[in-house]
C-alpha positions, -999 to +999 in steps of 0.1 A: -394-172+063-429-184+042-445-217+045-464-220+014-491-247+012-504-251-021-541-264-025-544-282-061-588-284-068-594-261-040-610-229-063-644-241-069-666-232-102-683-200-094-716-212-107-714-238-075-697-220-050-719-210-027-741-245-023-709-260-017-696-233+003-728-238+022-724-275+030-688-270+041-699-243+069-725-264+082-707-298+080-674-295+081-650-265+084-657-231+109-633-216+085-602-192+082-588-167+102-601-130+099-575-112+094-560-128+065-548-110+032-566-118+001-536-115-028-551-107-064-562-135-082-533-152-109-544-162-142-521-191-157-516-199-189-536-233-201-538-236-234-529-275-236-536-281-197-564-267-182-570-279-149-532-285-142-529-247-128-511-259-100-482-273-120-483-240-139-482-221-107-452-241-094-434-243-126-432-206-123-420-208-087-391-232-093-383-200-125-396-220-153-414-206-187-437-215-211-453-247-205-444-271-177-417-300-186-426-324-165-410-362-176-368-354-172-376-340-142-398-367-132-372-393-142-347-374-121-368-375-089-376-412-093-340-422-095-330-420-130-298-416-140-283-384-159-292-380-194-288-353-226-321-366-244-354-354-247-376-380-224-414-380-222-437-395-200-453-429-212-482-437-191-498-471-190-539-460-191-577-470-194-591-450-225-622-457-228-660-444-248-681-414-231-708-409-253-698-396-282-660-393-271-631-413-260-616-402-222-583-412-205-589-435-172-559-433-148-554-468-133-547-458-098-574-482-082-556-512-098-523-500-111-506-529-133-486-556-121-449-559-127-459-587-147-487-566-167-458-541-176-435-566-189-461-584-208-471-549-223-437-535-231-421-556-261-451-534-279-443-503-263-408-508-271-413-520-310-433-490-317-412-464-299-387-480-321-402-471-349-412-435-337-377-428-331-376-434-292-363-457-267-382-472-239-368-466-208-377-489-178-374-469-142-395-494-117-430-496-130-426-459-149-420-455-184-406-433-203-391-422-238-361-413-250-353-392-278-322-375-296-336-353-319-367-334-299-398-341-308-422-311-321-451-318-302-472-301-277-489-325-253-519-318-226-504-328-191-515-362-177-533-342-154-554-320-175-563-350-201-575-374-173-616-378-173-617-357-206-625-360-240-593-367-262-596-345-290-575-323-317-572-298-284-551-331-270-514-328-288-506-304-319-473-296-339-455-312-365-447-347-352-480-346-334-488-374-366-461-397-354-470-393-318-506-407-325-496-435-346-470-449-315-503-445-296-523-466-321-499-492-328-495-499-292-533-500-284-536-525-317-509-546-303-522-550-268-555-559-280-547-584-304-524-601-278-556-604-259-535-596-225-566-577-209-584-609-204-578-613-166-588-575-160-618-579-177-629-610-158-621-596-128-643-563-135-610-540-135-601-513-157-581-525-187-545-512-198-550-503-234-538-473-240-511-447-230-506-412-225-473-398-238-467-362-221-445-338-204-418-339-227-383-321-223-347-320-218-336-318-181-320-284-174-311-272-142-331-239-129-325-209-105-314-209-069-343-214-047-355-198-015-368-230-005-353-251+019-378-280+027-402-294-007-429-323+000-454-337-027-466-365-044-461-357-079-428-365-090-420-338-115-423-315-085-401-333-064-380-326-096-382-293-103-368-288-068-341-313-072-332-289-099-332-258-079-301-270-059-319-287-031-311-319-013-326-351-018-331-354+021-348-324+018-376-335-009-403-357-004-435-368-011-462-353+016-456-372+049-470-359+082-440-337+093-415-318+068-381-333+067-352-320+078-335-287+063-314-259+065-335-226+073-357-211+047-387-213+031-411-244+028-432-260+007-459-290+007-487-295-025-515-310-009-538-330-032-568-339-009-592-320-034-578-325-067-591-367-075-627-352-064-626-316-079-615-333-115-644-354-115-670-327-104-678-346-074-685-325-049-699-344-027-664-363-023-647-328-020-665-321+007-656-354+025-619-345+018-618-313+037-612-326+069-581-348+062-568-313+049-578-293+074-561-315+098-525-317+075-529-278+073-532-274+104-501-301+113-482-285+090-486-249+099-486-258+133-450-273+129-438-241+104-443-216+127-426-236+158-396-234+134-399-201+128-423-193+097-435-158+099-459-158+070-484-188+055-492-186+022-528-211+008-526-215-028-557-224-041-559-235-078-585-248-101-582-248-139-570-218-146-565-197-117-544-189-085-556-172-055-533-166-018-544-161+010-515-146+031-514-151+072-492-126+088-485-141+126-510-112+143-538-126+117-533-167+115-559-188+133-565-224+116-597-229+101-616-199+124-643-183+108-659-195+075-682-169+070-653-144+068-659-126+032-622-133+017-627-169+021-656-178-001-642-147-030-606-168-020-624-205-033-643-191-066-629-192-094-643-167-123-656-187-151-632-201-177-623-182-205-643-199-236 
């Protein structure tokens, strides 16, 4: 049996690599096992998500193609009910102007209010309307309903945060419509003036959303995988989808929930707010939480039987394991062990 532990913003930019790598050995971590097997490095594709390689990387584990669906799956996983349409993502956001750009905010640091959402979503729902779509209400997640699909290609929610929204952002044919649902609902919410409060109180606005991920639900292949835990609820999804229990999927907690024997897995997201933003300074200052849930983790794994840990380290658009056989795994031994700092580079992104 595998415990895989898969390290979204881990694979650092190989311009930086070593000062960081630096700072990490003296300040935090005394590093990984010798011993360990370095597994040639993956190249995903990214075309309309770069920096999302982790979603790309799972996609493919759970047996999907092309380009992750994220929203049916998500809307599974959060309690939805069954249904035949197409459904995308609506996200409530902060867009907002970079110098000579416009950049998607999340709103994580003051997420709206039930109230905000239901102030906000006659709008949502007149121009969705009008686009075709239905707005479906699922707790304080949105999302859209269609029944003929839409032809539109999307960057994930996590690729487009902190970036420049651009032509790059959606293409295909309805990619006109999809923009004007965007426009009207930005036009509405400002000229209802319901950002007032934020502003006053110095927090981000909602005046814009991102509408992503979209897909028809479709069940995918048997998976080895017994036990699934992350944050992200499209993952939670996709395993959902691949036959597994609900009491066997969660979002990261400190100990893996029950389940039948097999394989594990856990995305663990320490690195990823930081590495987006280029902060490396806050990467840094995330390690050791992770270090301590790796370890926790692995810890538990192999007292249930886990022969072989597998690290996934992504970054934008690359995957690199490193594979612990049980004669080779030590947590977090020897930083200055060659694999490790060729494990946490990533090449430089294609142009």
């Amino acid at each position: 049996m595998t415990c895989v532990l898969v390290l979204p913003g881990a694979l650092l930019p190989a311009d930086l690599a070593p000062e960081v790598l630096r700072a990490a050995n003296a300040s935090v971590l005394a590093g990984l096992a010798r011993g360990a097997r370095l597994a040639p490095l993956q190249v995903l594709p990214w075309e309309l998500s770069p920096g999302a390689a982790h979603l790309h990387w799972l996609w493919r584990y759970f047996g999907g193609d092309g380009l992750p669906t994220t929203a049916p799956y998500a809307w599974r996983a959060l309690g939805g009910p069954a249904l035949a349409t197409e459904l995308w993502a609506c996200r409530p956001a902060h867009c907002a102007l970079a110098r000579d750009h416009m950049a998607l905010a999340a709103l994580d640091g003051s997420p709206p209010s039930p109230a905000e959402l239901e102030a906000r979503a006659p709008a949502v729902r007149e121009a969705a309307a009008a686009a075709g779509c239905v707005l479906q209400e699922l707790d304080e997640h949105w999302f859209l309903s269609r029944t003929e699909p839409w032809d539109l290609q999307v960057r994930a929610w996590e690729s487009q945060l902190d970036q420049a929204i651009g032509p790059e952002s959606a293409s295909g044919a309805a990619v006109l419509a999809w923009r004007r649902l965007t426009n009207e609902v930005q036009m509405h919410w400002e000229v209802a003036g319901l950002n007032a409060e934020r502003e006053a109180a110095g927090r981000l606005t909602i005046n814009s959303v991102w509408i992503e991920g979209g897909g028809v639900w479709r069940r995918l292949r048997p998976a080895t995988v017994r036990a699934v835990m992350s944050d992200e609820a499209a993952v939670r999804g996709w395993a959902l989808a691949a036959g597994l229990p609900d009491a066997a999927v969660t979002p990261v907690r400190e100990r893996w929930p029950e389940a039948t024997r097999g394989d594990r897995l856990a995305v663990l997201s320490e690195l990823l707010p930081a590495w987006r933003l280029r902060d490396w300074g806050q990467w840094l200052a995330c390690l050791p939480a992770l270090e301590a849930r790796v370890a926790a983790l692995v810890e538990q794994a192999r007292a249930a039987g886990h022969a072989e840990v597998r690290l996934v380290a992504t970054g934008g658009e690359h995957a690199r394991e490193l594979i612990h056989t049980p004669a080779g795994w030590r947590v977090w031994r020897s930083w200055r062990a060659p694999n490790v700092a060729l494990w946490l580079t990533e090449p430089e992104l294609a142009p």
